[in-house]
Biopython code that builds the backbone (N, CA, C, O; Angstrom):
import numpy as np
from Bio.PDB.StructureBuilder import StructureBuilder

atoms = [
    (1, "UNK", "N", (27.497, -31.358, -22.486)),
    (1, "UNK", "CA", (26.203, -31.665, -23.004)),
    (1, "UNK", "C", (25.184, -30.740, -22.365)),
    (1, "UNK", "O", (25.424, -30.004, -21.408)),
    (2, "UNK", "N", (24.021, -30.856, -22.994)),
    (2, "UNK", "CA", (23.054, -29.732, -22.502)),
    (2, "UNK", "C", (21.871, -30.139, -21.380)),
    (2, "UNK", "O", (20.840, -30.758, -21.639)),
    (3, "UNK", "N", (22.094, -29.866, -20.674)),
    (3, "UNK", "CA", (20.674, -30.093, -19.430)),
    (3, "UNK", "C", (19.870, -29.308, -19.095)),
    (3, "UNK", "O", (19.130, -29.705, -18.194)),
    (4, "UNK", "N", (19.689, -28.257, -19.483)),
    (4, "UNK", "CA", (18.688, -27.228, -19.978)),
    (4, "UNK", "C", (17.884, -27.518, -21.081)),
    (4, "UNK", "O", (18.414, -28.391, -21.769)),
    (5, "UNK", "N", (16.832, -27.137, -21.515)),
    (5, "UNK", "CA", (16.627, -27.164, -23.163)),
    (5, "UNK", "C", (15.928, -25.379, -23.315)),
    (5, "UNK", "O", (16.028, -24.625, -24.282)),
    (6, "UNK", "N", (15.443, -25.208, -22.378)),
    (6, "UNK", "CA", (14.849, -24.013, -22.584)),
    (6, "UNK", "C", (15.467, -22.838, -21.161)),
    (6, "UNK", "O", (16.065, -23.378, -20.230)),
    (7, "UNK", "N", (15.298, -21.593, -21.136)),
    (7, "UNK", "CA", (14.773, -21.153, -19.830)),
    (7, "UNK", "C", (14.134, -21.266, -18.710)),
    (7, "UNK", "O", (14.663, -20.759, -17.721)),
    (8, "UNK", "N", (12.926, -21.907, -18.571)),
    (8, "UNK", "CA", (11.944, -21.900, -17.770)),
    (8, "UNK", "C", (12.847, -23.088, -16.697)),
    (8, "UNK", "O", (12.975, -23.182, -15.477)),
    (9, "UNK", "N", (13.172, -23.594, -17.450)),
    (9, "UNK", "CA", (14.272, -24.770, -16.323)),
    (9, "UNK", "C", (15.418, -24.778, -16.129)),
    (9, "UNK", "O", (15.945, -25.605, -15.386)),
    (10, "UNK", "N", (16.120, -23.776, -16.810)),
    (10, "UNK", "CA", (17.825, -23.623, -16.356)),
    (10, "UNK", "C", (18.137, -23.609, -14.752)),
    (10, "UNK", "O", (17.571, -22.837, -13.978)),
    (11, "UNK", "N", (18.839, -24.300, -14.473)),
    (11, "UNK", "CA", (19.357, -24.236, -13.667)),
    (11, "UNK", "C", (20.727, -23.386, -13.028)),
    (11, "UNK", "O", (21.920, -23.688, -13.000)),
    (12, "UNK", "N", (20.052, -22.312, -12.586)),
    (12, "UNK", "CA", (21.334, -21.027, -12.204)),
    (12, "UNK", "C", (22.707, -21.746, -11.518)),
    (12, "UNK", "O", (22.464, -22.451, -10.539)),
    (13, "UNK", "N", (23.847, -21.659, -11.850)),
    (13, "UNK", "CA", (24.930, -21.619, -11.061)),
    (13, "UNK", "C", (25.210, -20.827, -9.803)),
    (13, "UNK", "O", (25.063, -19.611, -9.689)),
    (14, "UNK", "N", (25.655, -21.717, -8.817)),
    (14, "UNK", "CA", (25.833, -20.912, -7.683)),
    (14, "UNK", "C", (27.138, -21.488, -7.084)),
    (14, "UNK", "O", (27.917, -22.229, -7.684)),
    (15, "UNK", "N", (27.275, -20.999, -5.692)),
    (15, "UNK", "CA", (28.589, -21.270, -5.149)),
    (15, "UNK", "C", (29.282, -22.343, -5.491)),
    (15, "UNK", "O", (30.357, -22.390, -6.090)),
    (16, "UNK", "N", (28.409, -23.487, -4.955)),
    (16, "UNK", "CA", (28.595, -24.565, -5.016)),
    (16, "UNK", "C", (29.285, -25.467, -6.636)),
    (16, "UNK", "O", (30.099, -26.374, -6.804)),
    (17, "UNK", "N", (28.619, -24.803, -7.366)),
    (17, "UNK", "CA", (29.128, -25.216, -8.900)),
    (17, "UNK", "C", (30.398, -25.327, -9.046)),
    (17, "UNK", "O", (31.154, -26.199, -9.476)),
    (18, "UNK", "N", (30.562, -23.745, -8.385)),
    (18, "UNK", "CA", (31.928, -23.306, -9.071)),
    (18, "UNK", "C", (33.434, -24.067, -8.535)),
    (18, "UNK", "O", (33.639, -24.554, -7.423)),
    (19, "UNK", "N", (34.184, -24.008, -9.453)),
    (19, "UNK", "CA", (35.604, -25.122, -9.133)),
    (19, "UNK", "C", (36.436, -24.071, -8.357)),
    (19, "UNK", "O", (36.456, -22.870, -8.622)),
    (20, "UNK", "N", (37.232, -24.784, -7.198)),
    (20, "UNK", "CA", (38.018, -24.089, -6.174)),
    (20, "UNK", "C", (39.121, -23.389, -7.041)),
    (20, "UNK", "O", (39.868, -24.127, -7.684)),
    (21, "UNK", "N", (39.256, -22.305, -7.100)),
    (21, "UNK", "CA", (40.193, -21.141, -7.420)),
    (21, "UNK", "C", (41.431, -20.934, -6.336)),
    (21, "UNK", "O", (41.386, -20.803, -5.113)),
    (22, "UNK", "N", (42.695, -20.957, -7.367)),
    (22, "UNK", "CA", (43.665, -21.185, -6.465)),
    (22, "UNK", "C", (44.838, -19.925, -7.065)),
    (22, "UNK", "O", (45.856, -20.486, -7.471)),
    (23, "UNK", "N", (44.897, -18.606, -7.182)),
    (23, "UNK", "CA", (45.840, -17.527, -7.253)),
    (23, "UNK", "C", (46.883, -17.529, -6.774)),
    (23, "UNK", "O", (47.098, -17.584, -5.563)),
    (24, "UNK", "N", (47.974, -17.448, -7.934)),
    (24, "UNK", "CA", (48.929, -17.286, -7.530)),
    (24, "UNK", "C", (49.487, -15.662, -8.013)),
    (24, "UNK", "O", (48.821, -15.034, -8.836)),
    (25, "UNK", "N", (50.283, -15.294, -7.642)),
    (25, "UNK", "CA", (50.824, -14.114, -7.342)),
    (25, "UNK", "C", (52.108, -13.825, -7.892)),
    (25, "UNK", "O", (53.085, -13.809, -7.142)),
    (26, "UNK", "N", (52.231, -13.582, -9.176)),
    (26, "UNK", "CA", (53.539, -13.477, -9.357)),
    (26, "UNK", "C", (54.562, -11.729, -9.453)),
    (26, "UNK", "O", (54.268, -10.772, -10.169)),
    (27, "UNK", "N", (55.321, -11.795, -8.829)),
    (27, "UNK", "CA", (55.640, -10.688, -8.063)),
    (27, "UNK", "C", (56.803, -10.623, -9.493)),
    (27, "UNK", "O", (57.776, -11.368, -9.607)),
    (28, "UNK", "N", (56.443, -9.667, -10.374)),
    (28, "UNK", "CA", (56.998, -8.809, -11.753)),
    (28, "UNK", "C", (56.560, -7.231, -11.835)),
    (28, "UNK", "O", (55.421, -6.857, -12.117)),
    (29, "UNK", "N", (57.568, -6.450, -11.565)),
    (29, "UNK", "CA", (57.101, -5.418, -12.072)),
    (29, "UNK", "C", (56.945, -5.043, -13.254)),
    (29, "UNK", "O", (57.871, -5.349, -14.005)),
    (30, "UNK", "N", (55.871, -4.335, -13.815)),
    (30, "UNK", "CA", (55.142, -4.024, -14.904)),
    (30, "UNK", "C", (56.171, -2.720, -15.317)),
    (30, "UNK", "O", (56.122, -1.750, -14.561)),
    (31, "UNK", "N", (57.152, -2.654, -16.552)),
    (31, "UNK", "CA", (57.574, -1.039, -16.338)),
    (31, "UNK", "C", (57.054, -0.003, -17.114)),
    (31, "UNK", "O", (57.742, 0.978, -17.397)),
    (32, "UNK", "N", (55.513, -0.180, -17.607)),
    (32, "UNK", "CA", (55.178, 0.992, -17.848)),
    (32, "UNK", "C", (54.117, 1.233, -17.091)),
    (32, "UNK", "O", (53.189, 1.715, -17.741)),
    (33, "UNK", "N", (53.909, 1.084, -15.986)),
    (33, "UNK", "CA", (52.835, 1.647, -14.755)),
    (33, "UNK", "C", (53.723, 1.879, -13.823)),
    (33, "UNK", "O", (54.922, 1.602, -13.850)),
    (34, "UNK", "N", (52.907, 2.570, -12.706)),
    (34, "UNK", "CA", (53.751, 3.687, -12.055)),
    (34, "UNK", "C", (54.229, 2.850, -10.618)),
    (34, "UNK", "O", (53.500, 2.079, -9.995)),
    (35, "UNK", "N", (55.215, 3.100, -10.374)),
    (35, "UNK", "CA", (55.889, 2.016, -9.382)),
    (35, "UNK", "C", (55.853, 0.722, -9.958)),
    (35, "UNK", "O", (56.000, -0.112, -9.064)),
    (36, "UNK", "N", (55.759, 0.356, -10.743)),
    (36, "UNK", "CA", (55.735, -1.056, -11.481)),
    (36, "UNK", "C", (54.253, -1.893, -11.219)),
    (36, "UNK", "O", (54.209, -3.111, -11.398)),
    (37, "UNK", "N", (53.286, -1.270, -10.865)),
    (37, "UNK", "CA", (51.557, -1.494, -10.912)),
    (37, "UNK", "C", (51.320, -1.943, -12.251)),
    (37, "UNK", "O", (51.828, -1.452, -13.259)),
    (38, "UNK", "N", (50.454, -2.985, -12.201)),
    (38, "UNK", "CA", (49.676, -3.548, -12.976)),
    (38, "UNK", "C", (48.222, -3.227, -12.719)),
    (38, "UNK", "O", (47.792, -2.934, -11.604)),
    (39, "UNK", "N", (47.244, -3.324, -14.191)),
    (39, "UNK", "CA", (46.093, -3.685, -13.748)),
    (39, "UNK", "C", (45.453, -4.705, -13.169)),
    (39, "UNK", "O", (46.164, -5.697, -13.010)),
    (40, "UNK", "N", (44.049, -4.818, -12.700)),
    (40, "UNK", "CA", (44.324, -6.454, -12.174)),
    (40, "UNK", "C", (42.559, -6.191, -12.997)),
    (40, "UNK", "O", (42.518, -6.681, -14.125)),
    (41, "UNK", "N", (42.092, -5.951, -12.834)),
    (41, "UNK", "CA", (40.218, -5.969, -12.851)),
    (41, "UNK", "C", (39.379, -5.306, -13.508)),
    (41, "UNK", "O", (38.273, -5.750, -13.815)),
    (42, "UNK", "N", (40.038, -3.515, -13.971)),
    (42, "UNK", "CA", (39.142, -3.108, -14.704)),
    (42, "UNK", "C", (38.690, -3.251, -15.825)),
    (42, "UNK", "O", (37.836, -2.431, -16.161)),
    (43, "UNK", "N", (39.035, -4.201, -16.698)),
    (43, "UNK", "CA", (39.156, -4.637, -17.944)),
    (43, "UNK", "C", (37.651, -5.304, -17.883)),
    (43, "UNK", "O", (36.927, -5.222, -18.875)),
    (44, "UNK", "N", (37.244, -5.911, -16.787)),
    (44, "UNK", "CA", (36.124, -6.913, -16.589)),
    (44, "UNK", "C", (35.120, -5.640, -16.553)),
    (44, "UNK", "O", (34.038, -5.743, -17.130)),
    (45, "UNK", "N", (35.376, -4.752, -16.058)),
    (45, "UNK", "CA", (34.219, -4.142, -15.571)),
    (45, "UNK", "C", (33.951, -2.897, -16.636)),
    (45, "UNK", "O", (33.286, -1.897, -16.368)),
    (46, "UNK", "N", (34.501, -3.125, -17.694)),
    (46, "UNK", "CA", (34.085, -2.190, -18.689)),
    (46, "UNK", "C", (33.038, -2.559, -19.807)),
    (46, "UNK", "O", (32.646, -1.824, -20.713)),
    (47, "UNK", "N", (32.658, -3.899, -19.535)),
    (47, "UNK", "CA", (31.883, -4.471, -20.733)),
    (47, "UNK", "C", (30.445, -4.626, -19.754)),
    (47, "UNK", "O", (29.795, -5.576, -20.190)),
    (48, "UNK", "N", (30.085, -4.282, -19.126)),
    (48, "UNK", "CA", (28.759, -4.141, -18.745)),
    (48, "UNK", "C", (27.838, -3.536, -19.381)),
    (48, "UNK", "O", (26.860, -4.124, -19.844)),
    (49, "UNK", "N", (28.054, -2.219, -19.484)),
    (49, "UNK", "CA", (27.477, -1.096, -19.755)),
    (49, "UNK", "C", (26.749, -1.290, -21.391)),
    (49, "UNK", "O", (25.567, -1.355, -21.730)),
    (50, "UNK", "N", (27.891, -1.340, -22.106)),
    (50, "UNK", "CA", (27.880, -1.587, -23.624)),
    (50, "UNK", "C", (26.676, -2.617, -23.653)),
    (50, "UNK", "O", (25.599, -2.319, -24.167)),
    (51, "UNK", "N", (27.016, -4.283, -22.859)),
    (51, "UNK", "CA", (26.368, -4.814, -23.257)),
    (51, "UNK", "C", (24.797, -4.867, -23.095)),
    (51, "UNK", "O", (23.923, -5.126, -23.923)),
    (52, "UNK", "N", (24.715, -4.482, -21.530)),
    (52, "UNK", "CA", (23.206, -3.844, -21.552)),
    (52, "UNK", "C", (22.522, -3.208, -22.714)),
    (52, "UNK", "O", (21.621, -3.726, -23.373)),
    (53, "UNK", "N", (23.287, -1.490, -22.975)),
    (53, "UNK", "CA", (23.501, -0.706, -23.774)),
    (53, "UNK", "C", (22.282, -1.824, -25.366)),
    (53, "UNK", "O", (21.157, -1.645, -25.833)),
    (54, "UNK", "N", (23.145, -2.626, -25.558)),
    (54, "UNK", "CA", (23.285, -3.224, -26.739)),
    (54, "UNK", "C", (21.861, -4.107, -26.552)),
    (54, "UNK", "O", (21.181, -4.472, -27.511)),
    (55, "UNK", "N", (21.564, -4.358, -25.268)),
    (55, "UNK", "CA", (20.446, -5.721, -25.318)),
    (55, "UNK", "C", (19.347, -4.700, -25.298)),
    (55, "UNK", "O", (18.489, -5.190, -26.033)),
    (56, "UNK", "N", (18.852, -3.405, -24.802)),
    (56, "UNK", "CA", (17.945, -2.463, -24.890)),
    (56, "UNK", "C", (18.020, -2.148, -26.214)),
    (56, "UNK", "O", (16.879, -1.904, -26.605)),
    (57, "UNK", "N", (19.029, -2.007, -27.319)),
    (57, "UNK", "CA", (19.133, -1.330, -28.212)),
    (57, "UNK", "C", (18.137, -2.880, -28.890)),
    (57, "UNK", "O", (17.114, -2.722, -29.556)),
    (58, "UNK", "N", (18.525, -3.835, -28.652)),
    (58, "UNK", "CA", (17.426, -4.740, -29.602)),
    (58, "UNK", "C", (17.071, -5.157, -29.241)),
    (58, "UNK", "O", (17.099, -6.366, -29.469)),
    (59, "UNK", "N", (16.018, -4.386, -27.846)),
    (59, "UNK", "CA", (14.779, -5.074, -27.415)),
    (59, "UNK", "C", (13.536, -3.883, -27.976)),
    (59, "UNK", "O", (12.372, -4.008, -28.355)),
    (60, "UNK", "N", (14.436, -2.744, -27.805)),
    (60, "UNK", "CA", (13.287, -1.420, -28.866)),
    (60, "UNK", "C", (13.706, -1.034, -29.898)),
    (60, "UNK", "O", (12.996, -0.259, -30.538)),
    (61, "UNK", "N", (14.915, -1.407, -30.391)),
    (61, "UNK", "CA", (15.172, -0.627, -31.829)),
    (61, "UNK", "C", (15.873, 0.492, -31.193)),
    (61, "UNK", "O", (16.539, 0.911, -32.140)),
    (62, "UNK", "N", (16.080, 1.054, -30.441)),
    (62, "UNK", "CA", (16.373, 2.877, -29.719)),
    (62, "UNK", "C", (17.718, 2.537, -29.853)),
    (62, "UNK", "O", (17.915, 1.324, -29.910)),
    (63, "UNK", "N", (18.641, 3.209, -29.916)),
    (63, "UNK", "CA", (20.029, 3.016, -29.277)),
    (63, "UNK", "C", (20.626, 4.508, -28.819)),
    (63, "UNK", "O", (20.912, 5.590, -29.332)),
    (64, "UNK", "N", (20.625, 3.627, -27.069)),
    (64, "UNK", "CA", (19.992, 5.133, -26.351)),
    (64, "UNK", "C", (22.088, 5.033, -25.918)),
    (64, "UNK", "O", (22.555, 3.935, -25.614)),
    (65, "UNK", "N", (23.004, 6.280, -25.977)),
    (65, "UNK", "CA", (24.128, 6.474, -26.711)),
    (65, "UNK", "C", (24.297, 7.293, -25.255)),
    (65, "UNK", "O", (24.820, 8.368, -25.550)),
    (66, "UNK", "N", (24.123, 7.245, -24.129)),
    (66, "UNK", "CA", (24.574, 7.562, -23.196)),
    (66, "UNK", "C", (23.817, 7.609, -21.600)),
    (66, "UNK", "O", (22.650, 7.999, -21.606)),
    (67, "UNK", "N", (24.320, 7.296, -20.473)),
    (67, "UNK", "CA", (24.220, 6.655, -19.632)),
    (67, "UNK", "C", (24.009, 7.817, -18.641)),
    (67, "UNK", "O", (24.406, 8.965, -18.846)),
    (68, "UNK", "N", (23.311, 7.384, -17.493)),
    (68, "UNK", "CA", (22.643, 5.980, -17.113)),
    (68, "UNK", "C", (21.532, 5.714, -17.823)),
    (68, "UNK", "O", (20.695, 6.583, -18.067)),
    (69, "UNK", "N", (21.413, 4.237, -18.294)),
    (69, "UNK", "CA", (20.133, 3.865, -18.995)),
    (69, "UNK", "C", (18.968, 3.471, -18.167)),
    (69, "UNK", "O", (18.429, 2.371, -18.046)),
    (70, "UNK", "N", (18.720, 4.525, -17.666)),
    (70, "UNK", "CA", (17.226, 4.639, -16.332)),
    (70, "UNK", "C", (15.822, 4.276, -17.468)),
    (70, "UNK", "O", (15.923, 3.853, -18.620)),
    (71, "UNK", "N", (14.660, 4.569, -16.776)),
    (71, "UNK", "CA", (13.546, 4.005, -17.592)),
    (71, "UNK", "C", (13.039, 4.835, -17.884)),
    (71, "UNK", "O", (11.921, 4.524, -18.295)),
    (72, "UNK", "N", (13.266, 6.062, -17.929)),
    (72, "UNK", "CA", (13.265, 7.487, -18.399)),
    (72, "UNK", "C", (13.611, 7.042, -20.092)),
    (72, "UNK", "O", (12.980, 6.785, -21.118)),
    (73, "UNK", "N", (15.114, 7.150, -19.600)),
    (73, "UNK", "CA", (15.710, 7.342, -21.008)),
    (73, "UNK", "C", (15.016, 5.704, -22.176)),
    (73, "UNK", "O", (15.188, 5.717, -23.395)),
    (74, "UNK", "N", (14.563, 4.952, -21.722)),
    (74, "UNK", "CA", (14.573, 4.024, -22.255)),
    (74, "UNK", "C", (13.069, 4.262, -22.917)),
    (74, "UNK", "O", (12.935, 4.187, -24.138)),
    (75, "UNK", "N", (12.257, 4.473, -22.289)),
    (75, "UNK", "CA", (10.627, 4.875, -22.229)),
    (75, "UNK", "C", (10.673, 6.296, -23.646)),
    (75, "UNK", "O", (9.984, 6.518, -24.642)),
    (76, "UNK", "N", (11.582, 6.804, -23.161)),
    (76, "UNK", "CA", (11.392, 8.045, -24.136)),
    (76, "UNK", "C", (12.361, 8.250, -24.844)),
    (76, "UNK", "O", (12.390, 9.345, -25.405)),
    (77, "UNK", "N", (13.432, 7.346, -25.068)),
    (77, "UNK", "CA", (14.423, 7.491, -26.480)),
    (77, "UNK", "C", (14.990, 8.413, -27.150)),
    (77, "UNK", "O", (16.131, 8.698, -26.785)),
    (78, "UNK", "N", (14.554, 8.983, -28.029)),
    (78, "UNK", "CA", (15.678, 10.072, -28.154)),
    (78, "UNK", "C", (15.553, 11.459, -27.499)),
    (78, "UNK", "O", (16.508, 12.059, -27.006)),
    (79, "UNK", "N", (14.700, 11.763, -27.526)),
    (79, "UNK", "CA", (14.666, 12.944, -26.630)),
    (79, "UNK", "C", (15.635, 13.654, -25.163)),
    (79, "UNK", "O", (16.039, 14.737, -24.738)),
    (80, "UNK", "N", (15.631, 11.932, -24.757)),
    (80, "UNK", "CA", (16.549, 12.138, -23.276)),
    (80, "UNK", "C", (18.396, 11.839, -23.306)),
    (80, "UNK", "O", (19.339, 12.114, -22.564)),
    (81, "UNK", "N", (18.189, 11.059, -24.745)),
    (81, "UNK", "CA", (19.392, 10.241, -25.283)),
    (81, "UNK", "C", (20.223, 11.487, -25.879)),
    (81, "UNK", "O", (21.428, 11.529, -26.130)),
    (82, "UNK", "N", (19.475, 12.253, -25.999)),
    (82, "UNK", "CA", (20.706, 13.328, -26.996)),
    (82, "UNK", "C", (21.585, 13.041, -28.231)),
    (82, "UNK", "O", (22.695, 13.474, -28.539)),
    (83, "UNK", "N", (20.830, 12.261, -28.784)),
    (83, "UNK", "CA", (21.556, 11.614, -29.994)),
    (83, "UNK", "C", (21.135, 10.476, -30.290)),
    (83, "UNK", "O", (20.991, 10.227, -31.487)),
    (84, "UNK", "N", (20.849, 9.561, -29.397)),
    (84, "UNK", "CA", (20.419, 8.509, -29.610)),
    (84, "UNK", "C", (19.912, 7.828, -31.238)),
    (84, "UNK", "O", (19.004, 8.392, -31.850)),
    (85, "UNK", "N", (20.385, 6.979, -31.636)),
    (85, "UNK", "CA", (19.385, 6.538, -33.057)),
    (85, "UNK", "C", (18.719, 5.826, -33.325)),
    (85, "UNK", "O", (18.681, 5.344, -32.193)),
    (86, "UNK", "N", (18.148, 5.306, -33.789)),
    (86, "UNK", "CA", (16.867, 4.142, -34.271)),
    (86, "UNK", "C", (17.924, 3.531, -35.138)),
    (86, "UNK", "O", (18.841, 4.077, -35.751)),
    (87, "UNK", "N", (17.569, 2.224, -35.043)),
    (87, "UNK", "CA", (18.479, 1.239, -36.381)),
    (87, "UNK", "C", (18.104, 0.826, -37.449)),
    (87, "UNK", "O", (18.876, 0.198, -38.174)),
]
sb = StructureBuilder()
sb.init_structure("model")
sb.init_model(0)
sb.init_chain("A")
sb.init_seg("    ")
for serial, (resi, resn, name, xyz) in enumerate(atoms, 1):
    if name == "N":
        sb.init_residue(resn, " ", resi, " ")
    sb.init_atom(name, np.array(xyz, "f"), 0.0, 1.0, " ", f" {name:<3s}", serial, name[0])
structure = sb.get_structure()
């Protein structure tokens, strides 16, 4: 159920919220990585970018098409974007 209704009062999650995490480890080698390596994490850390990317793109209309999205590139849009497009 919802205990928020708006922003101005959400209540951020913090340590405390969160439910005790308990990893287990299961020892399989992977055989198409090298020594039998798996990934474990980068998968998480590839959707940052985009989604920023994406929340600037419809907060100005710009869709600024390469990184870093400093306040340069954001302020002045295509020029710095090198491609960048309007939607």
């Amino acid at each position: 159920y919802i205990k928020n209704t708006n922003f101005d009062e959400y209540l951020i999650p913090t340590v405390k919220d969160m439910p005790e995490i308990c990893p287990v480890i299961v020892e399989n080698p992977d055989p198409h990585g090298p020594y039998g390596a798996k990934s474990i994490g980068e998968p998480t850390l590839e959707l940052g970018a985009p989604a920023i990317a994406n929340a600037v793109a419809q907060a100005t209309g710009k869709r600024i098409r390469h990184l870093p999205l400093n306040l340069e590139r954001v302020l002045l849009g295509h020029s710095l974007s090198k491609g960048g497009t309007k939607k």
